[in-house]
N, C-alpha and C positions, 0 to 999 in steps of 0.2 A: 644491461650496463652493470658496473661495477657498485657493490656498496659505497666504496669510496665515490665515486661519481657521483652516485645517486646523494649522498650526502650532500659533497659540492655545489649539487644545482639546487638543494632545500637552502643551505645557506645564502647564498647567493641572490635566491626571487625575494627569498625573506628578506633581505639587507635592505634591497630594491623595493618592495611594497614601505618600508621603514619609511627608506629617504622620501619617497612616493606620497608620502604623507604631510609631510611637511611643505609639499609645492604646491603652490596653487595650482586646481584644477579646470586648469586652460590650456590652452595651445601656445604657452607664451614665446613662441619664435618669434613671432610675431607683434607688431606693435598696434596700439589701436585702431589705426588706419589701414589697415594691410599692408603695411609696409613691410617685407622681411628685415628684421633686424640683423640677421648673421645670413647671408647666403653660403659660405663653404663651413666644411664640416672634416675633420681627421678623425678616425673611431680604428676601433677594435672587438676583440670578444672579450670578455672575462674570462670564457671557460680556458683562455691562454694559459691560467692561470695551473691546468690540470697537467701541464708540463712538468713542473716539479715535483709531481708524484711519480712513484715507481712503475717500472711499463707506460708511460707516456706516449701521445700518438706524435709530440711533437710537430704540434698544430699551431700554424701563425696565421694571422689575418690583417691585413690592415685596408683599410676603408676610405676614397676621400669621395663627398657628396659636396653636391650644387643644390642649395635651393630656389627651383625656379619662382614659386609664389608660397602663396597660404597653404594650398592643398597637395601640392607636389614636389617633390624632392628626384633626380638623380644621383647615378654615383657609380664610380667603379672600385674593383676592389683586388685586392692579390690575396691567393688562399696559397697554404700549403700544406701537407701533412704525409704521414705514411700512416700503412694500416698492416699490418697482418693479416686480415682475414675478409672476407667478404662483406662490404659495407652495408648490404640488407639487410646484414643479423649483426653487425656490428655491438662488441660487446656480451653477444648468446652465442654466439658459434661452435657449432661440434669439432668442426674441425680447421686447423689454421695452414695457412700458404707453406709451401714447402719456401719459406723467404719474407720479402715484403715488395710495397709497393710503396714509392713516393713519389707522391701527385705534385705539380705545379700547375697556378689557373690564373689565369688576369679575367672577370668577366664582369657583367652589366646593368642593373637593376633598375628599377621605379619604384618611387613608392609612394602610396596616396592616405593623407590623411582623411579620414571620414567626420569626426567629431572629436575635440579638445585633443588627446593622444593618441586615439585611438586609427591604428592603420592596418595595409597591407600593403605588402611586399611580392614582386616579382622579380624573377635574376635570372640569369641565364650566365654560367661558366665551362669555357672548352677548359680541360685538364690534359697536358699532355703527362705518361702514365713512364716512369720508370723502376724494369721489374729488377728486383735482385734474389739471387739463391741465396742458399742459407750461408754462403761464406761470404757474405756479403761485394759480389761479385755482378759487374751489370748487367743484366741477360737481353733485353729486350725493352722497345719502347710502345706505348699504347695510345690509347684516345679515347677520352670519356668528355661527353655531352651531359652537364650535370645541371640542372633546371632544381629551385626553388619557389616555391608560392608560400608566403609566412603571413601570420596573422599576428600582432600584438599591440603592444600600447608604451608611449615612450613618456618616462618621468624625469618632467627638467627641473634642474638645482644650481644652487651656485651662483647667484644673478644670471640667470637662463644661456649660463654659459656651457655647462657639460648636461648631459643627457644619459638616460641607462633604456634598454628597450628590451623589457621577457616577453617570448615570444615564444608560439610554436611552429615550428616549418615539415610542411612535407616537403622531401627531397626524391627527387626521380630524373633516372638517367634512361634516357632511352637510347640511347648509341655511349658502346664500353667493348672496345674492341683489342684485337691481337694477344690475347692473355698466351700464355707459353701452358704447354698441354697438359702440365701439374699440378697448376693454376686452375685454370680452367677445370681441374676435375671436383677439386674443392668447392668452385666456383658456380659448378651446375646444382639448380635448385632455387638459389637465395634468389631472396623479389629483387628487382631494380627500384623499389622506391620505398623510404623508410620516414616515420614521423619523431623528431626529433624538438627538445628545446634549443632554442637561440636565447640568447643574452648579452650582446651588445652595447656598445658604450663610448662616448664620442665628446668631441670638445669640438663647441662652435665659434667662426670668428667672420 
């Protein structure tokens, strides 16, 4: 990743350990009785925020969850973003797409709390893939099967109305199909699954 990036996500978990400090250290979605207090949830990423920097991936995200009880949470979610270059080495890459790629995904997660914040996350998003040459020209559409399992811990604030959640996620795609043959040569080599930070962030009602 980028120095700038890398900066970004020090600032960012540090903000979050900040606010993190100041909440009490509970699960407080929750009311004394197990009652869920807030069942739905609208969220986002923070890292949206890496838009406004130059070379941008132009990455959106929005999130709505159900809380079914104490320990578990649904949700679905719309991604989008493009990339230049092969998303294994995302960020290190030798060499980039003769073009880009921008992905669109609706897909579907769980996620279980263990003790006070502390969770994990599974999701599962189909991407359908649109390629473009460097003139920015459509070429071709694709299909990527893109799976997360994330591990972190969510710090609630605010009168336990908005939430922040750093996280780490392995991402892995095990179906990434019809790349155009340019692509594709770039393309041979890079792993299908990379470990990344998450840092999401949501307001519950």
């Amino acid at each position: 990743m980028t120095f700038k990036l890398n900066l970004l996500i020090a600032f960012a978990l540090t903000t979050t350990a900040v606010f993190g400090q100041n909440s009490p250290n509970t699960n407080s979605t929750f009311s004394g009785n197990d009652d869920v207090l807030y069942k739905h949830s609208i969220g986002a990423s923070l890292f949206m925020l890496y838009n406004f920097f130059p070379d941008a991936a132009d990455y959106y995200l929005l999130t709505y969850g159900y809380q079914i009880d104490e320990k578990n949470r649904i949700f679905v979610e719309f991604n989008t973003w493009k990339y230049e270059e092969p998303i294994g080495t995302y960020g290190d890459s030798d060499e980039l797409y003769p073009g880009f790629v921008r992905a669109f995904g609706i897909g579907a997660g769980y996620q279980h709390f263990f003790w006070k914040g502390l969770f994990t996350t599974v999701q599962a998003t189909p991407f359908i893939k649109q390629y473009y040459d460097t003139e920015d020209e459509k070429i071709q559409k694709g299909f990527q099967l893109y799976l997360q399992f994330v591990a972190g811990y969510r710090f609630e604030m605010f009168k336990k109305r908005f939430y922040v959640e750093p996280a780490i996620a392995l991402k892995y795609w095990p179906v990434d199909t019809n790349f155009p043959a340019d692509f594709a040569e770039v393309e041979k080599g890079a792993p299908n699954n990379i470990f990344e930070p998450s840092l999401n962030f949501g307001y519950k009602f």
